[in-house]
TITIBA-563270 format. One record per atom (N, C-alpha, C): x, y, z; residue number from 1; residue in one letter. Coordinates in nm, 3 decimals. Atoms other than C-alpha are relative to their C-alpha. Layout:
BEGIN
east=X | north=Y | up=Z | nr=NUM | rest=a $
...
END
This chain:
BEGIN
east=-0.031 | north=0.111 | up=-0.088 | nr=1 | rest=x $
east=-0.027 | north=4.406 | up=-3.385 | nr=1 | rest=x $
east=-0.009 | north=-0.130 | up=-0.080 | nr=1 | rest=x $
east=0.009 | north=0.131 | up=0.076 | nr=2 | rest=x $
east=0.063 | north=4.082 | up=-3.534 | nr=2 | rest=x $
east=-0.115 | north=-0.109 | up=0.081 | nr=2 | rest=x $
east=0.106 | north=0.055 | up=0.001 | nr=3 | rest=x $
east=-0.207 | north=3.821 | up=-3.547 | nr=3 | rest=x $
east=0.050 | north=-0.136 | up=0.058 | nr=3 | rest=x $
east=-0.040 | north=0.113 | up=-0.109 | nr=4 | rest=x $
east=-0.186 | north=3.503 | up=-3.296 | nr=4 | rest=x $
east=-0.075 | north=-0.134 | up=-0.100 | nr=4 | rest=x $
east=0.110 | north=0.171 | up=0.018 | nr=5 | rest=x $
east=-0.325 | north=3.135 | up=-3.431 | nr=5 | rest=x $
east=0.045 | north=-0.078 | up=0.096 | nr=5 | rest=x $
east=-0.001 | north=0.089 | up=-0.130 | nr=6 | rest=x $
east=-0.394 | north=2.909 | up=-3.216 | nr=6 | rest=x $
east=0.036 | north=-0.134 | up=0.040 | nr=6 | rest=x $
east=0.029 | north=0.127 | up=0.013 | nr=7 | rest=x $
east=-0.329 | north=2.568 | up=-3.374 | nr=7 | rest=x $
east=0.078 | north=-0.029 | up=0.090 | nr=7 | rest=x $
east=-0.077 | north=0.070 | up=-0.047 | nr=8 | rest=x $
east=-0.002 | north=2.511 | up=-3.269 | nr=8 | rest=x $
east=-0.002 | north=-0.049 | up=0.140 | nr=8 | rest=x $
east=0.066 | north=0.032 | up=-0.142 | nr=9 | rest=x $
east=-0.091 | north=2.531 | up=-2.863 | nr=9 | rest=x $
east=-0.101 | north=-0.127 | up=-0.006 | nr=9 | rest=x $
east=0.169 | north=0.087 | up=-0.001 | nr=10 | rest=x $
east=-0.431 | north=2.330 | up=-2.934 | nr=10 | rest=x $
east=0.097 | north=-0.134 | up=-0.058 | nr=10 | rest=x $
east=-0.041 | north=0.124 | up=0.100 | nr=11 | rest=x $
east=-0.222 | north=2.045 | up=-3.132 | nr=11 | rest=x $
east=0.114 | north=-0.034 | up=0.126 | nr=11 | rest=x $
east=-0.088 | north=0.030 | up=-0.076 | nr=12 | rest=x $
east=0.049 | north=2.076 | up=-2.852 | nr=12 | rest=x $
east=-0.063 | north=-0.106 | up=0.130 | nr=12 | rest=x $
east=0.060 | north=0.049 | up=-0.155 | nr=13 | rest=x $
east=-0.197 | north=2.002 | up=-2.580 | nr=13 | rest=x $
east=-0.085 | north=-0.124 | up=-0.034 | nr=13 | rest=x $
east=0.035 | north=0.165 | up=0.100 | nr=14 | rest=x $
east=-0.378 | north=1.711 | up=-2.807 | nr=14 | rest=x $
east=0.077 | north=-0.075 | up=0.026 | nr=14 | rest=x $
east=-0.114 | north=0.104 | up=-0.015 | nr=15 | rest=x $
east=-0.064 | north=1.558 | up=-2.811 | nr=15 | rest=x $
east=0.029 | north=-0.042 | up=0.103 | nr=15 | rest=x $
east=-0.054 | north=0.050 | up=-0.138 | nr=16 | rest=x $
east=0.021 | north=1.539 | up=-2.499 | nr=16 | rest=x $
east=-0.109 | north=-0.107 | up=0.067 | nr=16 | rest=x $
east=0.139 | north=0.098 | up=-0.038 | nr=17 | rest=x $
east=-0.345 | north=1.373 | up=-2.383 | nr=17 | rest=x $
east=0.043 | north=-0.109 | up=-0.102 | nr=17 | rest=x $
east=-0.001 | north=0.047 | up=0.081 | nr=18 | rest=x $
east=-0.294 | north=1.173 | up=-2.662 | nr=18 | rest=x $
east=0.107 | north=-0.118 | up=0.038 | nr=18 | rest=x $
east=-0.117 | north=0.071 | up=-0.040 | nr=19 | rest=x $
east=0.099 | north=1.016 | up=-2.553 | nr=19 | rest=x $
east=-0.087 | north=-0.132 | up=0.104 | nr=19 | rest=x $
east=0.035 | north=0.030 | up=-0.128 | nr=20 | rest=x $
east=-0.055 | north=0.987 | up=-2.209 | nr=20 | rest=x $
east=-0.122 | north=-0.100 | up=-0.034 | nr=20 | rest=x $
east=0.078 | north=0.087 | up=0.000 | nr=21 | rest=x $
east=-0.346 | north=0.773 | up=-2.344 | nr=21 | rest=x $
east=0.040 | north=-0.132 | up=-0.154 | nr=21 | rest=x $
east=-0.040 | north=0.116 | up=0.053 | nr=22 | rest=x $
east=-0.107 | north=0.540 | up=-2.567 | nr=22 | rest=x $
east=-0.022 | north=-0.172 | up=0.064 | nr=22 | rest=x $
east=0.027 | north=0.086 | up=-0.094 | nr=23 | rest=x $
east=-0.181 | north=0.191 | up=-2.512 | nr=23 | rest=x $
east=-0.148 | north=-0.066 | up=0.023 | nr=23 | rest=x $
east=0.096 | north=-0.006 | up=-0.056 | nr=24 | rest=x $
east=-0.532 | north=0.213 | up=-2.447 | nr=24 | rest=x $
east=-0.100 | north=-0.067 | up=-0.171 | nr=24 | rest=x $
east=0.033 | north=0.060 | up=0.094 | nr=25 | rest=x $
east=-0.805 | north=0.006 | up=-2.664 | nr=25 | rest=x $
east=-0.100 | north=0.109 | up=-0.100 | nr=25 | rest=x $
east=0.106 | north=-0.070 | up=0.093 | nr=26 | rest=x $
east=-1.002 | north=0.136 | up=-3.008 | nr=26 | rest=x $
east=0.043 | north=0.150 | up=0.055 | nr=26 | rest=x $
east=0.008 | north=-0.115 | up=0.041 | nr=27 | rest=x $
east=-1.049 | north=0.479 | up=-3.037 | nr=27 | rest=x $
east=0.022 | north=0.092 | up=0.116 | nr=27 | rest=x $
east=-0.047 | north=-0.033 | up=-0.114 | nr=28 | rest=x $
east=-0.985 | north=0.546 | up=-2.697 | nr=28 | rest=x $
east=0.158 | north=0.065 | up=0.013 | nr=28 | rest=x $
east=-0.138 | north=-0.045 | up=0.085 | nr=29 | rest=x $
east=-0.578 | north=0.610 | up=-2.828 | nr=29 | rest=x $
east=0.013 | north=0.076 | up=-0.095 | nr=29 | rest=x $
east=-0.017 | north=-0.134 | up=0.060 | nr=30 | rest=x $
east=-0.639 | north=0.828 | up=-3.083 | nr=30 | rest=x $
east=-0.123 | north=0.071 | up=-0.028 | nr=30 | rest=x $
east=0.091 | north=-0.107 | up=0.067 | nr=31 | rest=x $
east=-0.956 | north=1.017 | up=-3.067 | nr=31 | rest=x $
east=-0.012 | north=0.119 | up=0.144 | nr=31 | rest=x $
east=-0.034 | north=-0.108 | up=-0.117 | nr=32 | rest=x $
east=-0.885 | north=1.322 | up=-2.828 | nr=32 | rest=x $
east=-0.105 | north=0.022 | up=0.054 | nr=32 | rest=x $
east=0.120 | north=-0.025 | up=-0.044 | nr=33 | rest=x $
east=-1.233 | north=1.370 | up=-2.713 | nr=33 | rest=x $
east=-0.027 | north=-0.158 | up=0.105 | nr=33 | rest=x $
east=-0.012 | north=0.100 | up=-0.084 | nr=34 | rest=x $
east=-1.215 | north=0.975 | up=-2.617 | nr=34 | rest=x $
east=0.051 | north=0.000 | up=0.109 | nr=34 | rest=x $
east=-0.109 | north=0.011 | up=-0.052 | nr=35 | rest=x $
east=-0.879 | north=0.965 | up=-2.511 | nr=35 | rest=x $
east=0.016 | north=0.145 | up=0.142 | nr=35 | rest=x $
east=-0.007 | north=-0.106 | up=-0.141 | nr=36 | rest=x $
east=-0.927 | north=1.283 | up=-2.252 | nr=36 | rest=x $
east=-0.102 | north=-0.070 | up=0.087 | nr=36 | rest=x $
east=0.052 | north=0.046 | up=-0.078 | nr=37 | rest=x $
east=-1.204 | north=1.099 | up=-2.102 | nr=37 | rest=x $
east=0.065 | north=-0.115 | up=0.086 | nr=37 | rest=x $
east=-0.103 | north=0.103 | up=-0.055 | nr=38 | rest=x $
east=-0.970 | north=0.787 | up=-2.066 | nr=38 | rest=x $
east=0.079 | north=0.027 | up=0.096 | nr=38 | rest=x $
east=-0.123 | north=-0.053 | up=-0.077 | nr=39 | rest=x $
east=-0.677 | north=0.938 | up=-1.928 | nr=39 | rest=x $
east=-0.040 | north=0.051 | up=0.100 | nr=39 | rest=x $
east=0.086 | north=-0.050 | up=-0.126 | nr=40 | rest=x $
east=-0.931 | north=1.127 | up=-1.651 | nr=40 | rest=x $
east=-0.022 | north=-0.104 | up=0.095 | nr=40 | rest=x $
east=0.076 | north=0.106 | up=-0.057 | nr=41 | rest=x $
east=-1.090 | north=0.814 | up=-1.545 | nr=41 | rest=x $
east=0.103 | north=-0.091 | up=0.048 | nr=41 | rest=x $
east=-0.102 | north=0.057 | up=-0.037 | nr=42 | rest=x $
east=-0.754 | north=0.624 | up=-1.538 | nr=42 | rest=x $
east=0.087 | north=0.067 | up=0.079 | nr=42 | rest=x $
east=-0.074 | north=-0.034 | up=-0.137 | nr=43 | rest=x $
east=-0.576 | north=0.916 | up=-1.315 | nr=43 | rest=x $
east=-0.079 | north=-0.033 | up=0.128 | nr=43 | rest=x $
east=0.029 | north=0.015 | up=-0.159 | nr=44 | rest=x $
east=-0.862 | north=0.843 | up=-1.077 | nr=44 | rest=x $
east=0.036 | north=-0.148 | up=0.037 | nr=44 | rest=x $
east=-0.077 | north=0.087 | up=-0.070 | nr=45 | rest=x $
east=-0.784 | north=0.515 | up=-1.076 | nr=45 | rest=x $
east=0.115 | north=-0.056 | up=0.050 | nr=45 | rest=x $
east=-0.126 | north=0.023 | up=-0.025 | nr=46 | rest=x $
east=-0.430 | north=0.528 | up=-1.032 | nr=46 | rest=x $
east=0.010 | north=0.097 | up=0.157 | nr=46 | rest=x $
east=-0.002 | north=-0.057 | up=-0.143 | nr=47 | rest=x $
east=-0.489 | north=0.777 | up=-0.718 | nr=47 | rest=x $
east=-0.073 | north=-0.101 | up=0.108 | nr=47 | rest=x $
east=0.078 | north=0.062 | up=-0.083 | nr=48 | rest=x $
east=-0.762 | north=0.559 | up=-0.589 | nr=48 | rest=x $
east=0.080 | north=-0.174 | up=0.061 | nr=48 | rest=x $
east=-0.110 | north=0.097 | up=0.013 | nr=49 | rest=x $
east=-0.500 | north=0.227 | up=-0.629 | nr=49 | rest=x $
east=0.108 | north=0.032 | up=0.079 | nr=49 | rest=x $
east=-0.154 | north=-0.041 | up=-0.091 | nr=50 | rest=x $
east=-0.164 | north=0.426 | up=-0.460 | nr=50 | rest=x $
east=-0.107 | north=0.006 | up=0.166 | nr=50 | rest=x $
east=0.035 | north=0.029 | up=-0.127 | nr=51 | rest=x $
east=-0.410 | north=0.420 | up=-0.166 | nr=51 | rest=x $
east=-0.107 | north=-0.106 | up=0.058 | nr=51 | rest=x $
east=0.003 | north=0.115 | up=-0.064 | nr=52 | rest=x $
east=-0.531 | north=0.084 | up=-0.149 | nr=52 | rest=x $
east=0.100 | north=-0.118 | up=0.033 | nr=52 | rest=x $
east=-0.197 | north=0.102 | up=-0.043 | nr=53 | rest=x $
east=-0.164 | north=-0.056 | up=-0.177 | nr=53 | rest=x $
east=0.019 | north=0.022 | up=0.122 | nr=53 | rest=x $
east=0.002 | north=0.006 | up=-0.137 | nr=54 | rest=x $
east=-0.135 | north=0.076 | up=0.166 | nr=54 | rest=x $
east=-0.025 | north=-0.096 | up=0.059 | nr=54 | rest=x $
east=0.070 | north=0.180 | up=-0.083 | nr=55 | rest=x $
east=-0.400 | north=-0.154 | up=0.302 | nr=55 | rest=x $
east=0.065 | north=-0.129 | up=-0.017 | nr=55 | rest=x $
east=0.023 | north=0.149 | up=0.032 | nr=56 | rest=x $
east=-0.307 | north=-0.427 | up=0.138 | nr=56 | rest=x $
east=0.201 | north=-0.062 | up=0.013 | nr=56 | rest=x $
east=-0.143 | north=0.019 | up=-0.053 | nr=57 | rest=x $
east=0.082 | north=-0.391 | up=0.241 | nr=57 | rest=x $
east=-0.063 | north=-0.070 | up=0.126 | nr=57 | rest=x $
east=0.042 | north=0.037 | up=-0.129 | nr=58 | rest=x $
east=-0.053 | north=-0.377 | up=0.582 | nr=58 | rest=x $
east=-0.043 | north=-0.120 | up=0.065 | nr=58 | rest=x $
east=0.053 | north=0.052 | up=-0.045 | nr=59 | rest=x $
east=-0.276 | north=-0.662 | up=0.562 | nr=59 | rest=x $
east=0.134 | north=-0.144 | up=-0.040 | nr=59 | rest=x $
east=-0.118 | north=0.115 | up=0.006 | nr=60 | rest=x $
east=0.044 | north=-0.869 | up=0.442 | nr=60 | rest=x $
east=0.119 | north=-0.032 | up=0.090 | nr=60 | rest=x $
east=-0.034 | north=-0.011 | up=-0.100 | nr=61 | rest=x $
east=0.258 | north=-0.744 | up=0.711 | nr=61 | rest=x $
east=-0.029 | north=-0.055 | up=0.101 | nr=61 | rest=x $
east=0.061 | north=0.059 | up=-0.048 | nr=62 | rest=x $
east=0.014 | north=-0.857 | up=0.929 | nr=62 | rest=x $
east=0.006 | north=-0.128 | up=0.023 | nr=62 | rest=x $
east=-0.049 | north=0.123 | up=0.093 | nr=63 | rest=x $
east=-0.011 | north=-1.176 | up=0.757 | nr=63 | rest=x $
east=0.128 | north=-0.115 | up=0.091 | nr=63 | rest=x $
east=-0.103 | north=0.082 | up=-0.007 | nr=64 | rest=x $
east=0.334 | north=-1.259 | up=0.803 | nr=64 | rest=x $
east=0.034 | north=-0.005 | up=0.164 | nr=64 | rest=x $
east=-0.075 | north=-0.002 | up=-0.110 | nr=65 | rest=x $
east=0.378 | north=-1.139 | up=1.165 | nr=65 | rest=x $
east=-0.119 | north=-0.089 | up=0.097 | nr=65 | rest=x $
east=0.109 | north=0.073 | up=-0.087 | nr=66 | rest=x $
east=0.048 | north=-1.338 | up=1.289 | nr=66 | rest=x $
east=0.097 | north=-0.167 | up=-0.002 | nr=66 | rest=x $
east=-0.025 | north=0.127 | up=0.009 | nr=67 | rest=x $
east=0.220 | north=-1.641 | up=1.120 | nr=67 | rest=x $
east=0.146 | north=-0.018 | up=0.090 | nr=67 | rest=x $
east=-0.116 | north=-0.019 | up=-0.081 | nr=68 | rest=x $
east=0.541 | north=-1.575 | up=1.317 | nr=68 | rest=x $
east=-0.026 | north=0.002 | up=0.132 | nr=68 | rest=x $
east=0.060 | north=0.009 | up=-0.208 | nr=69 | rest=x $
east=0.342 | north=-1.531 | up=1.668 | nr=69 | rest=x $
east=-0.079 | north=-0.151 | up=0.013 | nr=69 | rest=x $
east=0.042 | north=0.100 | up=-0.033 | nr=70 | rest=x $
east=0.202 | north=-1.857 | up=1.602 | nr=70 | rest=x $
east=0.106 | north=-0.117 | up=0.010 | nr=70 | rest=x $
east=-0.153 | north=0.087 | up=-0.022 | nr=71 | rest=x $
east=0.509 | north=-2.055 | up=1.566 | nr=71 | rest=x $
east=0.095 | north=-0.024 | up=0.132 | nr=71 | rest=x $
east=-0.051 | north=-0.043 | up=-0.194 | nr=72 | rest=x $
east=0.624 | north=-1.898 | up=1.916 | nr=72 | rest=x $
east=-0.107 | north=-0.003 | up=0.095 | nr=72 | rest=x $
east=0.099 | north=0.031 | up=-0.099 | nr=73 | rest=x $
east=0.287 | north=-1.983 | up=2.101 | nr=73 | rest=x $
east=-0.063 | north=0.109 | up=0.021 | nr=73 | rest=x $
east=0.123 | north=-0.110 | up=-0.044 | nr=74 | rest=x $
east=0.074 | north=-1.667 | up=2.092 | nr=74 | rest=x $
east=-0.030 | north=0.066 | up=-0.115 | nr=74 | rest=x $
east=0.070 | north=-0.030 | up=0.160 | nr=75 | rest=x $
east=-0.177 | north=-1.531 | up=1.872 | nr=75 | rest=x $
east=0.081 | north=0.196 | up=-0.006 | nr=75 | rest=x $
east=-0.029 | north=-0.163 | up=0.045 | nr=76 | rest=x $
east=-0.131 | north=-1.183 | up=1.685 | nr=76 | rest=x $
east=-0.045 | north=0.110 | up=0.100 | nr=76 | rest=x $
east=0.104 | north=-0.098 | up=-0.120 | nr=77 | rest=x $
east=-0.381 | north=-0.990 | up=1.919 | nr=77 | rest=x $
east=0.130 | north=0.035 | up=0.118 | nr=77 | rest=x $
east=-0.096 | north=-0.026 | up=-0.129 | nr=78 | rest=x $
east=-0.190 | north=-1.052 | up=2.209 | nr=78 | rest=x $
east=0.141 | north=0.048 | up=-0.002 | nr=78 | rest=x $
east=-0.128 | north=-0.031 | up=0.039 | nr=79 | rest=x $
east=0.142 | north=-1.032 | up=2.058 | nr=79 | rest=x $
east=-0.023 | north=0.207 | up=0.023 | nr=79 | rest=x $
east=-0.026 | north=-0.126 | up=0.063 | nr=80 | rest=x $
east=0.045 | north=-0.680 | up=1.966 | nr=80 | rest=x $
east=-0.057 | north=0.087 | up=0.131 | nr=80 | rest=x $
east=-0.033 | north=-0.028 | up=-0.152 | nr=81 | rest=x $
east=-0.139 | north=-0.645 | up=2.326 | nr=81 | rest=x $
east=0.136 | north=0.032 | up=0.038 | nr=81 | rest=x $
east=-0.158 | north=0.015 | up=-0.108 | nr=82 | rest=x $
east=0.218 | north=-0.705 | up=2.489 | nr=82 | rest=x $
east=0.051 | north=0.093 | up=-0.053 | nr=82 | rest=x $
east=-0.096 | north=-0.032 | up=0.089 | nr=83 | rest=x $
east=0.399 | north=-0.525 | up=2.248 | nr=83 | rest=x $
east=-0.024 | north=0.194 | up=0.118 | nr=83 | rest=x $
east=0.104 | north=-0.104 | up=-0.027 | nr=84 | rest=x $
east=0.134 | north=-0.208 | up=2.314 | nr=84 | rest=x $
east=0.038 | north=0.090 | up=0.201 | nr=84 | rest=x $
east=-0.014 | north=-0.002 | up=-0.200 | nr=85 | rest=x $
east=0.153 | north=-0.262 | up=2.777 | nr=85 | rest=x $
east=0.167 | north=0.033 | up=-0.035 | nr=85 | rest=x $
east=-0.120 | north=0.008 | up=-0.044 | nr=86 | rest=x $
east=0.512 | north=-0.320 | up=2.736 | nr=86 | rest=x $
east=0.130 | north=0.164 | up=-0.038 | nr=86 | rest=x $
east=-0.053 | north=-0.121 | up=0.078 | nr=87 | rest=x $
east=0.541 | north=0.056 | up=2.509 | nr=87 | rest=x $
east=0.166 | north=-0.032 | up=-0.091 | nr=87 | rest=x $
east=-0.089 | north=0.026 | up=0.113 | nr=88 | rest=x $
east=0.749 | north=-0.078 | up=2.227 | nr=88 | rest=x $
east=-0.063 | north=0.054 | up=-0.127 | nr=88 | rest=x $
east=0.076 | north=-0.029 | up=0.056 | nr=89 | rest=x $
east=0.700 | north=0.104 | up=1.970 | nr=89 | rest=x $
east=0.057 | north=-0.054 | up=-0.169 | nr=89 | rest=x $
east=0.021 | north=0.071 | up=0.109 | nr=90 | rest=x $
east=0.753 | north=-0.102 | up=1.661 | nr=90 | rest=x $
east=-0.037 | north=-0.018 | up=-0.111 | nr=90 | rest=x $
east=0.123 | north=-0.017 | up=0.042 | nr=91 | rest=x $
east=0.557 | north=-0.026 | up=1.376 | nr=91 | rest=x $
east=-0.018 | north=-0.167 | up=-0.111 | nr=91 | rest=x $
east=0.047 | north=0.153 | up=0.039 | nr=92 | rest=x $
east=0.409 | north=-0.375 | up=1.135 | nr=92 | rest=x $
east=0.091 | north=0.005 | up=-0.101 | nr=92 | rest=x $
east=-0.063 | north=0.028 | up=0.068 | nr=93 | rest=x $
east=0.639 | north=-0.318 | up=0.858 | nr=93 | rest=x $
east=0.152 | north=-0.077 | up=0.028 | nr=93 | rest=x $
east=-0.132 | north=0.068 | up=-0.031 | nr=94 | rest=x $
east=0.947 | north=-0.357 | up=1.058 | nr=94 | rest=x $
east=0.004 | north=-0.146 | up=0.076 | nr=94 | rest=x $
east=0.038 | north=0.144 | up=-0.110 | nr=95 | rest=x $
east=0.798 | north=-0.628 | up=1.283 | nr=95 | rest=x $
east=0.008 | north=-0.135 | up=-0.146 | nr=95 | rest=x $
east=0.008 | north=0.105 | up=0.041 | nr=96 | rest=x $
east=0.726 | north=-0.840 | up=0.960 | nr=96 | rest=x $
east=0.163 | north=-0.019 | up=-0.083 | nr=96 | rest=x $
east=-0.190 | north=0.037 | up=0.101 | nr=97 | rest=x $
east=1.112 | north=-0.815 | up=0.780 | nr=97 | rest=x $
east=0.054 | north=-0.051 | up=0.104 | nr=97 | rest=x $
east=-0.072 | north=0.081 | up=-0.067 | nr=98 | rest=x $
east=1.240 | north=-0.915 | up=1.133 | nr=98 | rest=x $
east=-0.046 | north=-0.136 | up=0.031 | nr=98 | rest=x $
east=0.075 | north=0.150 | up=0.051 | nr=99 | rest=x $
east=0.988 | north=-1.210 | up=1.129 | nr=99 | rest=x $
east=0.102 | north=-0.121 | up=-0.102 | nr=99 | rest=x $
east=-0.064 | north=0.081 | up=0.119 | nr=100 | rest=x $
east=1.154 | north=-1.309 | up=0.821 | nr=100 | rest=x $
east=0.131 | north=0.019 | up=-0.006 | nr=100 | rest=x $
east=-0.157 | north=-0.004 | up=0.016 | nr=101 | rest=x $
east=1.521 | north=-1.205 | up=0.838 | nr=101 | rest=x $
east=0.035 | north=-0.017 | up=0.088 | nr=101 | rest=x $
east=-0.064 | north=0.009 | up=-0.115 | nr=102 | rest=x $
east=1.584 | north=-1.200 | up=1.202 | nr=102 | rest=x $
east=-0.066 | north=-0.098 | up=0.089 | nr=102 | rest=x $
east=0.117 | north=0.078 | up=-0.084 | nr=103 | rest=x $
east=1.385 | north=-1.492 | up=1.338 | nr=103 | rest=x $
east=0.069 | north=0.034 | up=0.169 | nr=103 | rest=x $
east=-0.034 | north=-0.010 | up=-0.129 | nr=104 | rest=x $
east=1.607 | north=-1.500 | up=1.681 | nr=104 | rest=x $
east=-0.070 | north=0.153 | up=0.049 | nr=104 | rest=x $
east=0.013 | north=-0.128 | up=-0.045 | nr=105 | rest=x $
east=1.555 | north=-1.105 | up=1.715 | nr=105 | rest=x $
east=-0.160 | north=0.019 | up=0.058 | nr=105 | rest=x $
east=0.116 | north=0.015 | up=-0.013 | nr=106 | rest=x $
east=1.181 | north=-1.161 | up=1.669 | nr=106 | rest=x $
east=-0.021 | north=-0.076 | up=0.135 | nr=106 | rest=x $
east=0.003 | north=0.044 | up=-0.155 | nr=107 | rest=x $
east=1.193 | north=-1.391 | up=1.956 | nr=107 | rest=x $
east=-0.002 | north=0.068 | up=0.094 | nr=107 | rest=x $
east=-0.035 | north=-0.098 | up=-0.107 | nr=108 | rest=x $
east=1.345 | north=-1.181 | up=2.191 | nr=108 | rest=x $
east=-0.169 | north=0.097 | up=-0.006 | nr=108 | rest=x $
east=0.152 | north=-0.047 | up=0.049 | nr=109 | rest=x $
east=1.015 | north=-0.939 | up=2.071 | nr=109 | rest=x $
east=-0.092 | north=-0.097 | up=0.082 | nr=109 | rest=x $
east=0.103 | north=0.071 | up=-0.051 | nr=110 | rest=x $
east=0.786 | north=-1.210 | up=2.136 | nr=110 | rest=x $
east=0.021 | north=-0.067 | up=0.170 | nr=110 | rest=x $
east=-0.015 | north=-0.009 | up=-0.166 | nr=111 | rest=x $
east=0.893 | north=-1.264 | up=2.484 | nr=111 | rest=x $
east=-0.005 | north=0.132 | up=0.074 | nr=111 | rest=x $
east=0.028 | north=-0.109 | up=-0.073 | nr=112 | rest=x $
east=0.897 | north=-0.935 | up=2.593 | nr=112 | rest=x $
east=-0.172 | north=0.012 | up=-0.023 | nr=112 | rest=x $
east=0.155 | north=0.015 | up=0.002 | nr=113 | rest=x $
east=0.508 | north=-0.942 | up=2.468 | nr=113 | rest=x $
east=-0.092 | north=-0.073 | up=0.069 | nr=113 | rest=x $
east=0.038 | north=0.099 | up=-0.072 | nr=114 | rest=x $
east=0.453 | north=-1.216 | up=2.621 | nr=114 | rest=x $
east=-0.018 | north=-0.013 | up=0.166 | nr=114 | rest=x $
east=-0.048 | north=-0.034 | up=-0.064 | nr=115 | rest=x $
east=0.544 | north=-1.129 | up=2.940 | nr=115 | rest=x $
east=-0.091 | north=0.147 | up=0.080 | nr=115 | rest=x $
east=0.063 | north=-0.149 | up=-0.033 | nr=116 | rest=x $
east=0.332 | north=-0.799 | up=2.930 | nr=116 | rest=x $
east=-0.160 | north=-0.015 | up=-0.026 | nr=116 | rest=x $
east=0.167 | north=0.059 | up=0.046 | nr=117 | rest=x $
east=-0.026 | north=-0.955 | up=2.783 | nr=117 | rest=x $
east=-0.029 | north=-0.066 | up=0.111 | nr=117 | rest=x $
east=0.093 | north=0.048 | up=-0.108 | nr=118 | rest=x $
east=-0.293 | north=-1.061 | up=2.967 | nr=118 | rest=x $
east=-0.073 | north=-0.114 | up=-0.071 | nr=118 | rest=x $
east=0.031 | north=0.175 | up=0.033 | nr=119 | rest=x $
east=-0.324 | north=-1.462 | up=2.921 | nr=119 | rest=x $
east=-0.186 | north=-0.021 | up=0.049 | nr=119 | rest=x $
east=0.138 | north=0.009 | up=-0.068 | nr=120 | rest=x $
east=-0.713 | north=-1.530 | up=2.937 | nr=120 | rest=x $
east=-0.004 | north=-0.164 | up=-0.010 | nr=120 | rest=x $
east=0.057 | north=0.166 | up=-0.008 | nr=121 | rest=x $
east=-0.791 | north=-1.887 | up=3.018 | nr=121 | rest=x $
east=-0.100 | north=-0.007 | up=0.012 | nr=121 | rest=x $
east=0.196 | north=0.016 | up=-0.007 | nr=122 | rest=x $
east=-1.093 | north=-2.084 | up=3.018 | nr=122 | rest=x $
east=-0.029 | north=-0.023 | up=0.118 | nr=122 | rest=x $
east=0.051 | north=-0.050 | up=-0.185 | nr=123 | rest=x $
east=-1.302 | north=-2.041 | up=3.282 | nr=123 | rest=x $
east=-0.087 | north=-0.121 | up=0.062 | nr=123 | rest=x $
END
């Protein structure tokens, strides 16, 4: 039976850790023992990152559609009250592009919310 070595695999799979941690400072780029720790520590933070972009869409969405319910006389809450009673179902991404591209359309929106919320006055 012919005889197997192993380098070439072992040098294949070096390399590849290795690509994947181009870039990266000191010895961290080329010392494979570094550079696998690097590249570990940096997929978690690239998983842990794709799911705080979420939030932080959200909280801009938000953002923009609070500043759009204030312009038309009612806060975000309520807006999203009305929205909620009136069963529109809407979700915040699309609410904030029509904010910004469709101001009239948004209107229409903010009157039907308006319309369906419960106005608290002072007492």
């Amino acid at each position: 039976m012919a005889r197997v070595k192993r380098g070439m695999m072992t040098h294949k799979r070096h390399k590849k850790i290795l690509n994947m941690a181009e870039g990266y400072f000191l010895k961290k780029r080329n010392v494979f023992t570094e550079a696998i720790q690097q590249v570990m520590k940096s997929g978690q933070y690239a998983y842990n990152d794709r799911r705080k972009r979420t939030g932080q869409f959200r909280r801009l969405w938000i953002t923009r559609i609070s500043a759009a319910c204030r312009a038309e006389g009612i806060t975000y809450s309520r807006f999203i009250e009305g929205l909620t009673k009136a069963g529109v179902q809407v979700d915040r991404k699309m609410l904030s592009n029509m904010a910004i591209e469709q101001p009239q359309d948004f209107s229409k929106i903010v009157e039907i919310a308006k319309q369906h919320c419960t106005l608290v006055t002072a007492g």
